[in-house]
C-alpha positions as CSV (number, residue, x, y, z in Angstrom):
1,X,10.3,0.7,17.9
2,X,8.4,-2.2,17.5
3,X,7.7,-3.1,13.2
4,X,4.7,-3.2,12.1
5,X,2.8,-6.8,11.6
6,X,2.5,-8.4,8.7
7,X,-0.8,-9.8,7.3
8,X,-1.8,-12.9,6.0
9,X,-4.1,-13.5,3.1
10,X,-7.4,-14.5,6.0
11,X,-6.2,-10.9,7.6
12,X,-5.7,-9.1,4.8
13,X,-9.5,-10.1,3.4
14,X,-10.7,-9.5,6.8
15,X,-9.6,-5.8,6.0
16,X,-11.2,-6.1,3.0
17,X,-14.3,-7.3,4.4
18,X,-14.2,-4.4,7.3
19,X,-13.3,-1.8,4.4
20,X,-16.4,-3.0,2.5
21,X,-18.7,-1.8,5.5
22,X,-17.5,1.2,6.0
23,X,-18.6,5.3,4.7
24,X,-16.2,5.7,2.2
25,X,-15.7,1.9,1.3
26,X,-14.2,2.5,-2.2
27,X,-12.0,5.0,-1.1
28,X,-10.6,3.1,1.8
29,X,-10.3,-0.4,0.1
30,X,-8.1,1.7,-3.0
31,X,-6.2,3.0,-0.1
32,X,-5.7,-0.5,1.5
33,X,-4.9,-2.0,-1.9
34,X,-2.3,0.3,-2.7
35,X,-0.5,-0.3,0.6
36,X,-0.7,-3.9,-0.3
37,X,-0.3,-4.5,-3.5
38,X,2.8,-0.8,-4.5
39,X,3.8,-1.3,-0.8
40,X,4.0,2.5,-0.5
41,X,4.3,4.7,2.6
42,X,1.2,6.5,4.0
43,X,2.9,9.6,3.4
44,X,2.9,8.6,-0.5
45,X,-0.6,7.3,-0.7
46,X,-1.6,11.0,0.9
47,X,0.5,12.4,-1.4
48,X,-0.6,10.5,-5.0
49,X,-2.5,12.6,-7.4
50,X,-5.1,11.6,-10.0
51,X,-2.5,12.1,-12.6
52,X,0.1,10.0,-10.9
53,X,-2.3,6.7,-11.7
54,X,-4.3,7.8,-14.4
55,X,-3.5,8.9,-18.1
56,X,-5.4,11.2,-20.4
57,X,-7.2,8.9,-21.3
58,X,-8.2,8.0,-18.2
59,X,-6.5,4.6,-18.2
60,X,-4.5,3.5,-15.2
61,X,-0.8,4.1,-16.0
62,X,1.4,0.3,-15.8
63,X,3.7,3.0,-13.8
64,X,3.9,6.0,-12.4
65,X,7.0,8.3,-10.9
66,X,6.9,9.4,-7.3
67,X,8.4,13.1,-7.2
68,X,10.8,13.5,-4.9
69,X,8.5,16.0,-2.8
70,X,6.2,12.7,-2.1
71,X,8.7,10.1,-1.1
72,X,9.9,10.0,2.4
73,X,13.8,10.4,1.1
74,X,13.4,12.7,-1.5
75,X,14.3,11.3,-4.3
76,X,12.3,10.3,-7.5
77,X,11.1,6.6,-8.0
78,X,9.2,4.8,-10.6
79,X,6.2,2.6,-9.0
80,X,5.1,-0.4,-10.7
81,X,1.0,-1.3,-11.0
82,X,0.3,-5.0,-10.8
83,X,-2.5,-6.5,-12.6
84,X,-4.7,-6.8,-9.4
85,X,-4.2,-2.9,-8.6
86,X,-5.0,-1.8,-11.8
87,X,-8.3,-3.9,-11.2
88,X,-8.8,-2.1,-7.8
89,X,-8.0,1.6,-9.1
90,X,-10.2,1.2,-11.7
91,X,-13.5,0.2,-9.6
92,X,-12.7,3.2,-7.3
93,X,-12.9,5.1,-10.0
94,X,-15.8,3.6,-11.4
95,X,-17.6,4.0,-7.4
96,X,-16.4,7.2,-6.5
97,X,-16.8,10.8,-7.9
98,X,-13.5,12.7,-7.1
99,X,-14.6,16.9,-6.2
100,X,-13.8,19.5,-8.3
101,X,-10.7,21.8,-7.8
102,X,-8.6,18.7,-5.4
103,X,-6.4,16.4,-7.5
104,X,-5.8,14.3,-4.7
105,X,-6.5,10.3,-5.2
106,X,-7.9,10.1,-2.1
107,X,-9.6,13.0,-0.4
108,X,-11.5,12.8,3.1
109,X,-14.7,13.3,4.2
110,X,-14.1,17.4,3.5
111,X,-12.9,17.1,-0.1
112,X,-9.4,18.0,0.6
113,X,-6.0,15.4,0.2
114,X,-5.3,13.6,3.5
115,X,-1.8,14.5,5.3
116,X,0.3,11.8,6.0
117,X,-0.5,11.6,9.8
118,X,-4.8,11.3,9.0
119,X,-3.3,9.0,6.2
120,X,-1.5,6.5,8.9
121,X,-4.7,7.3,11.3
122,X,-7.2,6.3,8.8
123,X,-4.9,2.9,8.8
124,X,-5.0,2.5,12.3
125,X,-8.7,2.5,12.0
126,X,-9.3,0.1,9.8
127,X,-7.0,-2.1,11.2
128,X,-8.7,-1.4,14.7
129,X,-11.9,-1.8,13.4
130,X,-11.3,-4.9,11.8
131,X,-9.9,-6.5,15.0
132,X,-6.1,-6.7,13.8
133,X,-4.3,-5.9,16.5
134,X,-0.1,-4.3,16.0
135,X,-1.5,-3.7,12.3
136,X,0.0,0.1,11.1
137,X,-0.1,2.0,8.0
138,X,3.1,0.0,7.1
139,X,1.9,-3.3,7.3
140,X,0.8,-3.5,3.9
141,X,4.7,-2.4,2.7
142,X,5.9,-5.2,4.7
143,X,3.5,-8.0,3.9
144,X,4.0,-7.2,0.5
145,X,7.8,-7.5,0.7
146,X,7.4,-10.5,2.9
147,X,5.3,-12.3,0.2
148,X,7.1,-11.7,-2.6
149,X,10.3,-12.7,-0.6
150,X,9.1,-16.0,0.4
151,X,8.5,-16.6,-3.7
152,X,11.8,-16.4,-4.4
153,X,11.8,-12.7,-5.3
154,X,15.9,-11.3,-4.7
155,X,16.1,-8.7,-2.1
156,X,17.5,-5.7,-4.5
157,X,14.4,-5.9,-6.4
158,X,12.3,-5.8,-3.3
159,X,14.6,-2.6,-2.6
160,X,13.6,-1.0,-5.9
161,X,9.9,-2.0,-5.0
162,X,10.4,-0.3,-1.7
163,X,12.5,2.6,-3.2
164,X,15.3,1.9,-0.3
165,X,18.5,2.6,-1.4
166,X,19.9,0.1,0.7
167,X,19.2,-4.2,0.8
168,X,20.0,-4.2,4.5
169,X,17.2,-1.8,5.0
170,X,15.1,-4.1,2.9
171,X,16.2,-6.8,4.8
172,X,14.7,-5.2,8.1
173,X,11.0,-5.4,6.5
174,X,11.1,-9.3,6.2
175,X,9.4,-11.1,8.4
176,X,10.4,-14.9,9.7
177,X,8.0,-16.7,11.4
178,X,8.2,-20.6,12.5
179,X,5.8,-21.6,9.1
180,X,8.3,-19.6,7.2
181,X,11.4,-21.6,8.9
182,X,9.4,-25.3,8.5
183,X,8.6,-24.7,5.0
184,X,12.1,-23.6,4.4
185,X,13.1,-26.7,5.6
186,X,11.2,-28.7,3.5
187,X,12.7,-27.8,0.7
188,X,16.2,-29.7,1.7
């Protein structure tokens, strides 16, 4: 099967740009912020609650734990929250007014939480929409791990950032591309 494609910082504010003129724009620029910035899975975007981000207080958490009920291998994992998410979680919240009764982070247009497969549809859309063409609802998981890679970032903690219990798996998600190889080169 063919991996998803990585984005580049024009593409990914593209996206941005799309999100920003769309229905539910807060909602979907959160959902395209998490992909790209906690390089989670659609299926654990779907499945985040309210309380997996936010506190009682209603603060954004610095992290958060997965259960192992949303993860795609079942097992528990701690997520981190950069600076720059916690930025972008806290103007959806500030934008949008979750319903009553659905503790979901993201809900659709019917108040209810997304599954995974309308999750990686919604992506799809966007991506579509925005004229990005072999973009999927993991292209945000593998820019991000392809970005912080080419900063020098080891590969086990990109594989703790991913929640893969293997680095060859991790290894998979990196992308080389000819500007990766020339600046590589450079550096001799």
């Amino acid at each position: 099967m063919k991996q998803a494609r990585t984005l580049n910082d024009k593409q990914l504010k593209a996206v941005f740009a799309h999100c920003a003129t769309r229905r539910h724009a807060a909602r979907d620029r959160a959902i395209v912020a998490v992909s790209f910035m906690a390089g989670l899975r659609a299926k654990e975007i779907a499945a985040l609650t309210i309380d997996n981000v936010r506190d009682e207080q209603g603060k954004v958490r610095d992290e958060f734990v997965l259960s192992k009920e949303q993860t795609k291998g079942r097992k528990a994992r701690r997520v981190f929250v950069s600076t720059k998410l916690k930025q972008e979680l806290l103007a959806y919240f500030g934008k949008v007014k979750l319903r009553h009764g659905c503790y979901a982070l993201f809900q659709s247009q019917k108040g209810a939480a997304f599954s995974p497969n309308t999750m990686c549809q919604l992506f799809l859309n966007i991506y579509a929409e925005a004229g990005i063409d072999g973009a999927s609802s993991h292209s945000g998981r593998r820019s991000l791990l392809t970005r912080l890679a080419g900063k020098g970032i080891s590969v086990r903690v990109l594989a703790e950032i991913a929640g893969h219990s293997s680095i060859a798996i991790t290894q998979r998600y990196l992308d080389v591309n000819d500007e990766k190889i020339r600046v590589a080169l450079e550096r001799i």
